[in-house]
N, C-alpha and C positions, 0 to 999 in steps of 0.2 A: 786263397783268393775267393772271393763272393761279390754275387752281383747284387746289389739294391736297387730297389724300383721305388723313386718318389711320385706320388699324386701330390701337388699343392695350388696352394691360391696364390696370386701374386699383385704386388702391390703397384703395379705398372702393366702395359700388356705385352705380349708374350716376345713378338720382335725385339723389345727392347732387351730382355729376358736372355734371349737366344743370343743378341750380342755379346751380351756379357760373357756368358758362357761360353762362346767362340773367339772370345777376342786371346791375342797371345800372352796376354797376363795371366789370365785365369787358367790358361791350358800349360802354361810352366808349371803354375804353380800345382794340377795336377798329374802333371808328370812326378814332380818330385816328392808326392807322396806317392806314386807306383797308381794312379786313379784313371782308366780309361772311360771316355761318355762313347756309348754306342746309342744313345737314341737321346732327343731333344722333341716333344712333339706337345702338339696344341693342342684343348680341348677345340671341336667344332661348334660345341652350346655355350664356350664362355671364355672369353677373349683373354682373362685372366686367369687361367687354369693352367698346367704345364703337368706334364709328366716326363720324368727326367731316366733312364735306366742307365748305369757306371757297373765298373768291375775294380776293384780294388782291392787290398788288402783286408783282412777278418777286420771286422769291427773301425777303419780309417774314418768309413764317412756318417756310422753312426758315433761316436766320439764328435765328429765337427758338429753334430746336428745338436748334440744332448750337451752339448757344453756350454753353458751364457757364457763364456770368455771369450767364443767367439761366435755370438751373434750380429756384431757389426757385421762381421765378414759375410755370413748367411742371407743377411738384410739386402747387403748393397747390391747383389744380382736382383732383387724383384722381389726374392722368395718371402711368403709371410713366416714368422720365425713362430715356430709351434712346439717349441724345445724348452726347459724349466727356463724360470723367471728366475 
């Protein structure tokens, strides 16, 4: 197990953000890769900003980041996709 810590920019602002990532689709779907969120939090200087901290399996959520195969998926929470073209 390891934890990841994201800083990002997002392409909507953050409540919207936070839904997504709470809502019970996206929390199946990280259950069933073994992915817990322990923190969800706003920048105070930019409405668009997010930092995200998860525990998961070695290497799960860097694989979803560094894959274009699935940057749809990445995209459609808010997140700006900063992963190969």
């Amino acid at each position: 197990m390891e934890k990841t810590i994201l800083d990002f920019q997002l392409s909507n602002k953050f409540e919207q953000y936070e839904s997504h990532m709470i809502a019970e689709e996206q929390q199946s779907m990280f259950n069933e890769m073994g992915v817990k969120t322990f923190y969800i939090g706003k920048s105070l200087d930019d409405l668009q900003r997010a930092t995200v901290i998860f525990q998961g399996p070695e290497n799960v959520l860097y694989d979803i980041f560094m894959n274009p195969e699935t940057k749809s998926i990445v995209e459609a929470s808010g997140l700006i996709y900063a992963g190969p073209k």
